[in-house]
C-alpha positions as CSV (number, residue, x, y, z in Angstrom):
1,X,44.2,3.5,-74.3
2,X,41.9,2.0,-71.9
3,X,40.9,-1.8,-72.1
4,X,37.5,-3.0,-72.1
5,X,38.8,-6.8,-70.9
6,X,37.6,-7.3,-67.7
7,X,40.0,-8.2,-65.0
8,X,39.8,-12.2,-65.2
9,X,40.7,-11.7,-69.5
10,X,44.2,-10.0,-67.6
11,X,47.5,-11.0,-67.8
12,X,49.0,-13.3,-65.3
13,X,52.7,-12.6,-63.9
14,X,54.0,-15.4,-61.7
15,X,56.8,-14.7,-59.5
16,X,59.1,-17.7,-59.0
17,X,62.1,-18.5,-57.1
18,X,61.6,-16.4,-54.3
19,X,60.5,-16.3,-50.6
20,X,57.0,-14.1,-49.9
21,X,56.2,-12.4,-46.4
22,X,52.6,-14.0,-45.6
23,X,50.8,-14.7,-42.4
24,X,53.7,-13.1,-40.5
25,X,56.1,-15.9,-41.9
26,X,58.8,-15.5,-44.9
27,X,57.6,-19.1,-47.1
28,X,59.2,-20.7,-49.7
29,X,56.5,-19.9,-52.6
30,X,55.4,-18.8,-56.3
31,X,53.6,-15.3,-55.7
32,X,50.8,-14.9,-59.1
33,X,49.1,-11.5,-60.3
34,X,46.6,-10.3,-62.3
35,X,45.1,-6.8,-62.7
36,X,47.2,-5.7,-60.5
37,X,46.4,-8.0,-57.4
38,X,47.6,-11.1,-55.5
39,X,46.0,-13.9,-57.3
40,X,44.8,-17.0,-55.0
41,X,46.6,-19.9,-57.4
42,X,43.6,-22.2,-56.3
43,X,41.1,-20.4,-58.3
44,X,43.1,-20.4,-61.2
45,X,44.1,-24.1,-61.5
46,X,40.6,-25.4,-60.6
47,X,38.6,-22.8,-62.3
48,X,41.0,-21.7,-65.4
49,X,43.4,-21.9,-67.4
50,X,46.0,-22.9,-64.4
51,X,49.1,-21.1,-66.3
52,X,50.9,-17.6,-66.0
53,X,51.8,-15.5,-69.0
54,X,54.6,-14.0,-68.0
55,X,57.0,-15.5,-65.6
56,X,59.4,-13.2,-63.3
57,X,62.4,-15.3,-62.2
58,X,63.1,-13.3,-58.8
59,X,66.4,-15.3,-58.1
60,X,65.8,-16.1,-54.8
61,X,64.8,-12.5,-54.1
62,X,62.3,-12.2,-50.6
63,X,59.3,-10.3,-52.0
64,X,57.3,-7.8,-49.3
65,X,54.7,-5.4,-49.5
66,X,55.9,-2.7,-50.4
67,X,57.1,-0.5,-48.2
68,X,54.9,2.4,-47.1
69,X,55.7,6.0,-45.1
70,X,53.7,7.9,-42.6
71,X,56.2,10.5,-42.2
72,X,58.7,12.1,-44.8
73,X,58.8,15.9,-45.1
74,X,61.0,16.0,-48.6
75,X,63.8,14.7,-50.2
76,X,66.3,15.4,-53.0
77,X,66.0,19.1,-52.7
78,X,62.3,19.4,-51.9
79,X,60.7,20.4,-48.9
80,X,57.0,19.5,-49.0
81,X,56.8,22.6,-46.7
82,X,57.3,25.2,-49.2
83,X,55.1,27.2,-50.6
84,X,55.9,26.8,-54.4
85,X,53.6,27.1,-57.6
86,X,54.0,23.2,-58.7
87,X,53.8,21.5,-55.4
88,X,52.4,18.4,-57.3
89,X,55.7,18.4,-59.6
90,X,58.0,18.6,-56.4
91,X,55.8,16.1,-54.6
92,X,56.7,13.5,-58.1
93,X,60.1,14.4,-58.0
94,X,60.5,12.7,-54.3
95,X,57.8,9.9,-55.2
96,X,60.0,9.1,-58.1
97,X,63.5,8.6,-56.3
98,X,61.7,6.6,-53.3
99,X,61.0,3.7,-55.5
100,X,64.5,2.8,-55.5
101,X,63.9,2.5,-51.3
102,X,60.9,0.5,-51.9
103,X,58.8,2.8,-51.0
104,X,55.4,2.1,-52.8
105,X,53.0,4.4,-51.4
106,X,53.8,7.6,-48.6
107,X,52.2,10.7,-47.0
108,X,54.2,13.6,-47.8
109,X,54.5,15.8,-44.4
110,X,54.3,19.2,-43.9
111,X,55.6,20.3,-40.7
112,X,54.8,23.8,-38.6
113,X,54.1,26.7,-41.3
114,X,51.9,29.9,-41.1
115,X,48.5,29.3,-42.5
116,X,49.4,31.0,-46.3
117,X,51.6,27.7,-46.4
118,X,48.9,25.1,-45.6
119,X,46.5,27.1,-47.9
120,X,49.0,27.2,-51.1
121,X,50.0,23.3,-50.6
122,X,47.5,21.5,-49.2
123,X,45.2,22.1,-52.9
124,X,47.9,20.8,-54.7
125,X,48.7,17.6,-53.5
126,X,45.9,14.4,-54.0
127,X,45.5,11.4,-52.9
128,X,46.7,9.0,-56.0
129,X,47.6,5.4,-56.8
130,X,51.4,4.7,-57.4
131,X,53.2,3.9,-61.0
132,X,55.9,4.6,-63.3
133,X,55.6,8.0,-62.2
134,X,56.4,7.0,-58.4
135,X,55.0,6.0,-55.6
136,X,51.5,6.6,-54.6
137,X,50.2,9.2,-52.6
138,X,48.0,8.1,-49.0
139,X,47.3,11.6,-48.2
140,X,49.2,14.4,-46.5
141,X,50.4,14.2,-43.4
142,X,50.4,17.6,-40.9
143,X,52.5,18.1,-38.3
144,X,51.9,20.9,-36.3
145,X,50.9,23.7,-35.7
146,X,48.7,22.8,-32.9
147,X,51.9,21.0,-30.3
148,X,53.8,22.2,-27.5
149,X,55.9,25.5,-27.1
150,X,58.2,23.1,-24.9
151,X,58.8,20.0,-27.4
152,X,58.6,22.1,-30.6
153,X,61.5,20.5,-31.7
154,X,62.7,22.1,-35.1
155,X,59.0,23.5,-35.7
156,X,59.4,27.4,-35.6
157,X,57.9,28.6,-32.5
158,X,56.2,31.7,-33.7
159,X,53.6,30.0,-36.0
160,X,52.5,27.5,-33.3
161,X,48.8,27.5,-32.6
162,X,46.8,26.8,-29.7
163,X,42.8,26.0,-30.2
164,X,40.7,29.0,-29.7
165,X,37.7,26.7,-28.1
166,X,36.5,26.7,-31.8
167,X,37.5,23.3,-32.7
168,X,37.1,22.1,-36.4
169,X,37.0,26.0,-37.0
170,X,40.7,26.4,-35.9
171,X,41.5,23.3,-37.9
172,X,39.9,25.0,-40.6
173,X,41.3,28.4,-40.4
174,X,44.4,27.3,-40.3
175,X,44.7,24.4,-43.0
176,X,42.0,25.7,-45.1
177,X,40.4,22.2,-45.2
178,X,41.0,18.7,-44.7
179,X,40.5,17.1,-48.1
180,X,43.3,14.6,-49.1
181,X,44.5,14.8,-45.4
182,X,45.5,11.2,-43.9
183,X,47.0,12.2,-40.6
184,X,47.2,15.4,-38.0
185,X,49.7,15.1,-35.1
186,X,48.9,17.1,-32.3
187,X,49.4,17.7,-28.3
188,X,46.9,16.1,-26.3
189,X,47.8,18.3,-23.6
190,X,46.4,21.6,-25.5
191,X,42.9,22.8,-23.8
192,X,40.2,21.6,-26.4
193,X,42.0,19.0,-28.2
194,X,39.7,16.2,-27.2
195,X,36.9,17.7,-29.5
196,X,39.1,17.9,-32.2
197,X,40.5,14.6,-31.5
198,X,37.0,13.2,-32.1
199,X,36.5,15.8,-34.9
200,X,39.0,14.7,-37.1
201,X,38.9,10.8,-36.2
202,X,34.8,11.4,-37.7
203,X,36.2,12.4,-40.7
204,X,38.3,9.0,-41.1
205,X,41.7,11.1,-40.1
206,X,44.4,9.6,-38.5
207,X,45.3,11.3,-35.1
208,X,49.2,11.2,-33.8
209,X,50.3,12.5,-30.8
210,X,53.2,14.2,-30.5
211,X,56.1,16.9,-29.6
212,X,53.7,17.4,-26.4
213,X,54.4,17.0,-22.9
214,X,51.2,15.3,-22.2
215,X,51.1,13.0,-19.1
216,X,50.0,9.0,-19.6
217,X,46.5,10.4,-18.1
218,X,45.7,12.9,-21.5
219,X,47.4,10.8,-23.5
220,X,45.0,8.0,-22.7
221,X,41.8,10.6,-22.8
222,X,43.3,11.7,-26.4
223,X,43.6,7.4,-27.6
224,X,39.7,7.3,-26.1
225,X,38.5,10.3,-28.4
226,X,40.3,8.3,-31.3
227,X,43.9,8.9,-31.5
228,X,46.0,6.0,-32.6
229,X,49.6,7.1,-33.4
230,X,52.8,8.4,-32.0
231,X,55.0,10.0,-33.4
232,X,58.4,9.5,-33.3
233,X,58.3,7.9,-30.2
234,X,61.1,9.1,-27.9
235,X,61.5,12.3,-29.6
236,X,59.9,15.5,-28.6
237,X,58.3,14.1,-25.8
238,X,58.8,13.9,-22.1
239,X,61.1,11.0,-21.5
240,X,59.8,8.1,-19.8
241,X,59.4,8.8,-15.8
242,X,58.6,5.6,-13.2
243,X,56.2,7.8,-11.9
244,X,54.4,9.0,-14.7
245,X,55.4,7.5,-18.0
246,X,54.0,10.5,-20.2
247,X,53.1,9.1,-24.1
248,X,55.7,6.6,-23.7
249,X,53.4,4.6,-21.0
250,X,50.7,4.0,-23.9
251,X,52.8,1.1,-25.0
252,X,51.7,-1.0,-22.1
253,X,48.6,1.4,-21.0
254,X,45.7,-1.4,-19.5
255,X,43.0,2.3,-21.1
256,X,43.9,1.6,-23.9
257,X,40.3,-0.3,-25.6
258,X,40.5,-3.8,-26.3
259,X,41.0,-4.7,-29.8
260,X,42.6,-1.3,-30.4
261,X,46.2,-1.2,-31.3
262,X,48.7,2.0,-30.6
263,X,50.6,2.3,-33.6
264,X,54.1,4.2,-33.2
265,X,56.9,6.0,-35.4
266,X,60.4,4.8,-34.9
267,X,63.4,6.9,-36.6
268,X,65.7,3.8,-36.9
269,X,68.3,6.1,-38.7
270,X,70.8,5.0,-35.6
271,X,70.9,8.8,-34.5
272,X,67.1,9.5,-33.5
273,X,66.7,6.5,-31.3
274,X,69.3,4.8,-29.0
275,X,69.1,1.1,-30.1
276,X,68.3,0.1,-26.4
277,X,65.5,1.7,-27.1
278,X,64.4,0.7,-29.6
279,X,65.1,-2.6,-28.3
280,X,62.8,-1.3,-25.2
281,X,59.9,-0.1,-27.7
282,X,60.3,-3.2,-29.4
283,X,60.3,-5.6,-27.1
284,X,57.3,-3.6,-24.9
285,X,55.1,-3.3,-27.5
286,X,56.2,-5.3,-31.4
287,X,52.4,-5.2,-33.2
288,X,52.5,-1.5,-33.1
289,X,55.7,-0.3,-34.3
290,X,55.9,1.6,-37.8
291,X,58.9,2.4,-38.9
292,X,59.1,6.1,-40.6
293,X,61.6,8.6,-42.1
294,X,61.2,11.5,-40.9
295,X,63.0,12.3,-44.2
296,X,64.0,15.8,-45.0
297,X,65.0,17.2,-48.3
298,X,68.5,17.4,-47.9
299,X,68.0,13.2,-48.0
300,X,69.6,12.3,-51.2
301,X,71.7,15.4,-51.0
302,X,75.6,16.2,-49.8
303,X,76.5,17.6,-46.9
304,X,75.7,21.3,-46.2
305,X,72.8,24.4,-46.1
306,X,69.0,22.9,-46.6
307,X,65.6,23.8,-45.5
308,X,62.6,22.2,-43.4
309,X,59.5,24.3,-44.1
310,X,60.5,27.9,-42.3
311,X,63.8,26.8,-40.8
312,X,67.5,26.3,-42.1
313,X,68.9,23.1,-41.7
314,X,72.6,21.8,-41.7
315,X,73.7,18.6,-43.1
316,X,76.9,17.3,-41.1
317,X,77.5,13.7,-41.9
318,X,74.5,11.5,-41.3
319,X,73.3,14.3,-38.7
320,X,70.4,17.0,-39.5
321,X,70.1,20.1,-37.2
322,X,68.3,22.7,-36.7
323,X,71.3,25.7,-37.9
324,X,73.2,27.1,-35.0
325,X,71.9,24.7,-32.4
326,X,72.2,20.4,-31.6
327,X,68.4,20.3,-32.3
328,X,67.8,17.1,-34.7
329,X,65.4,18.1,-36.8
330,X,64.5,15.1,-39.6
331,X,66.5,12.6,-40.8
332,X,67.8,11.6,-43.7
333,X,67.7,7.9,-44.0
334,X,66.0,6.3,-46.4
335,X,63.4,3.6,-45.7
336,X,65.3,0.3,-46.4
337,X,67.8,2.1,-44.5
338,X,66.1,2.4,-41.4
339,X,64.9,-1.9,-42.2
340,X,68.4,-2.3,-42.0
341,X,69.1,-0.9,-38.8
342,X,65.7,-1.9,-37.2
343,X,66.4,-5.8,-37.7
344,X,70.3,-5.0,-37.0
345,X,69.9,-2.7,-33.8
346,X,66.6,-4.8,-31.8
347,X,67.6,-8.4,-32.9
348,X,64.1,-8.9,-34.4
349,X,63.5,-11.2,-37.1
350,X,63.5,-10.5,-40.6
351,X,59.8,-11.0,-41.0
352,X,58.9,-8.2,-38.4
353,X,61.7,-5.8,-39.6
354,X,59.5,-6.1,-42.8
355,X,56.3,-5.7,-41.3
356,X,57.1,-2.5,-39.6
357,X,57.9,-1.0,-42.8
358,X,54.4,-2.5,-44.7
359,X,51.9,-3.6,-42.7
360,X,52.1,-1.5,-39.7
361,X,51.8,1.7,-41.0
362,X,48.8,0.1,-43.6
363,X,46.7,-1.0,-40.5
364,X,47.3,2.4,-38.9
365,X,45.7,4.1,-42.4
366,X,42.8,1.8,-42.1
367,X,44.5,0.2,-45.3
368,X,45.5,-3.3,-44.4
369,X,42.4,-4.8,-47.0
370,X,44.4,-3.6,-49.7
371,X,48.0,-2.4,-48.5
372,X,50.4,-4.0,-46.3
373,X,50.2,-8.0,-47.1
374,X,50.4,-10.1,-50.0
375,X,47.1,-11.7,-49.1
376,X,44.9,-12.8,-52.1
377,X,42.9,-9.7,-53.8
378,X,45.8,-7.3,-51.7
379,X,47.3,-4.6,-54.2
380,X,50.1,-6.1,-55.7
381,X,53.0,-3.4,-54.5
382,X,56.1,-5.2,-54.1
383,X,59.4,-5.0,-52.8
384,X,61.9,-7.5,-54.0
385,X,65.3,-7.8,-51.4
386,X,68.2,-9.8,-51.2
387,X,69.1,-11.5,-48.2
388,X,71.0,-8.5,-46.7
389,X,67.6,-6.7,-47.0
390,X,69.2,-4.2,-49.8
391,X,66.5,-3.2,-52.9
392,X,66.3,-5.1,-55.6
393,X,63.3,-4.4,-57.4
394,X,59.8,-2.8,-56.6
395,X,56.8,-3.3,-58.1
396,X,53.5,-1.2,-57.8
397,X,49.9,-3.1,-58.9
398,X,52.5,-5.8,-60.2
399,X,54.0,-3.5,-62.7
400,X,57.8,-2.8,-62.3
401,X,58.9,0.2,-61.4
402,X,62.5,0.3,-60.7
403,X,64.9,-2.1,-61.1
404,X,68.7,-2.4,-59.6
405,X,71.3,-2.2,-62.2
406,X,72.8,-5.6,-62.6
């Protein structure tokens, strides 16, 4: 039943013995929440009571936001791509498992598919706050249809779209409406893409370029209409040229507006992305990198036949292809995985391995007032790690949601 207490009569849980990721720094302090939110301990020695409740001995666990991602396309057997009756039910099923990763909120991706696809799904899955259930849902993210014949990657060429001159009205034809939709990637290079750039950035969607072979020049047109993503940066792109850097050069472009940030995707799964590039990305360009996924639904799963959206896949050790061919198509690492690797392969520091899981990808959404950071009034989702970075516990709006066996 619903409480009428208001949020100051709430429970307080304070989290001792632990290390918390704030102001970019891993410090030695108590963490304290109540109705669901970072508590500042200030206001509640000088103004009340000044005790907690409920204490949560972390053993010397480093608590992070929790872990948030952009780009995951299924997991455990489901493909967000298909067209089934209970898209919502498959959508829990992966929401559910990711917990154990850390993952506290996601935008379940839907890659290339004929419109009957995006019409069926796209009703079915709603933005929603994180729980028991799983982890919460930011909004769906589409990639494809509208990208390049020549970096389609593992997206099935015959339902790739161009834009008709029409704008929104292709957007619309084809998804059947942009409700609950966080992100579009698209190539910048497609004639008419800079109205729909501007479009879709009007109605508070985030734009990602990529599998394009745009040059730096549209790439910096498409970040001037609003664009602020890449994604996966490195894959289905053209690779980076002296001469003319393509989407790779927006990590040092001087076009780029001041006080705007280029956020981009990283596949730290040790097979997407050499590490000397990602030391390269990295190094270049550190406040923008978000770590994603690009999880398929044979993550979780043995070895063997799966699907992403209209294509068969094949599961050979930690390698996902496109069947018949050497074409990657999605990974399946898990989010603290990729952490892992990330610190491991670009000898970054703990504290921004974190961030590129939590507050990168918040800012990107336009979430970082509530997402991302354990400042005071921030949702309290939680990840709690040892010091090898490996899950321990998370926590959404300070609740516990999965817990290691001992």
């Amino acid at each position: 039943m619903p409480s009428n207490k208001s949020v100051s009569d709430a429970p307080i849980t304070q989290f001792i013995n632990c290390s918390i990721l704030r102001e970019h720094k891993l410090q030695r302090e108590d963490l304290w929440v109540r109705g669901g939110r970072i508590l500042d301990p200030e206001k509640l020695f000088f103004d009340e009571q000044g005790y907690a409740d409920e204490c949560v001995d972390c053993e010397g666990s480093i608590i992070t936001p929790g872990f948030i991602d952009v780009q995951i396309n299924g997991g455990y057997g489901v493909d967000f791509s298909q067209a089934s009756d209970d898209v919502s039910g498959c959508v829990s099923i992966v929401a559910k498992k990711i917990l154990e990763h850390g993952v506290t909120s996601f935008c379940p991706t839907l890659v290339t598919s004929p419109p009957a696809v995006y019409h069926k799904v796209l009703p079915q899955v709603k933005v929603h706050s994180g729980g028991r259930h799983g982890a919460g849902v930011l909004g769906v993210h589409l990639e494809g249809p509208f990208i390049s014949v020549e970096k389609k990657g593992a997206h099935p060429e015959q339902f790739l779209r161009s834009f008709q001159g029409g704008g929104v009205v292709d957007l619309m034809e084809t998804y059947g409406g942009l409700d609950d939709v966080a992100m579009v990637t698209l190539a910048p290079e497609l004639a008419g893409s800079e109205s729909v750039v501007r479009a879709l950035c009007q109605r508070g969607v985030t734009v990602s370029l990529g599998h394009s072979v745009a040059n730096l020049s549209q790439a910096e047109d498409a970040v001037s209409s609003g664009a602020s993503f890449i994604t996966h940066l490195f894959n289905a792109m053209l690779p980076f040229h002296h001469r003319d850097p393509g989407i790779v050069g927006l990590l040092t472009s001087d076009r780029v507006p001041a006080g705007r940030t280029v956020f981009y995707g990283m596949i730290a799964d040790g097979i997407h992305t050499n590490p000397a590039a990602l030391r390269i990305a990295h190094r270049a360009h550190p406040s923008g990198l978000v770590l994603v996924t690009d999880a398929i639904a044979a993550m979780g799963l043995p070895p063997g036949s799966h699907t992403l959206g209209q294509q068969v896949i094949e599961i050979q050790g930690l390698h996902a292809y496109v069947a018949g061919t050497k074409t990657l198509s999605g990974s399946i690492a898990t989010m603290d995985m990729c952490v892992r690797h990330f610190k491991q392969a670009s000898g970054c520091s703990v504290e921004e391995a974190l961030e590129a899981a939590s507050l990168h990808p918040a800012q990107l959404l336009g979430l970082s007032h509530k997402k991302g950071t354990l400042d005071y009034g921030s949702d309290a989702d939680l990840t709690l790690l040892d010091d090898d970075l490996n899950v321990r516990a998370t926590y959404i709006s300070g609740e516990e949601v999965w817990r290691k066996d001992p």
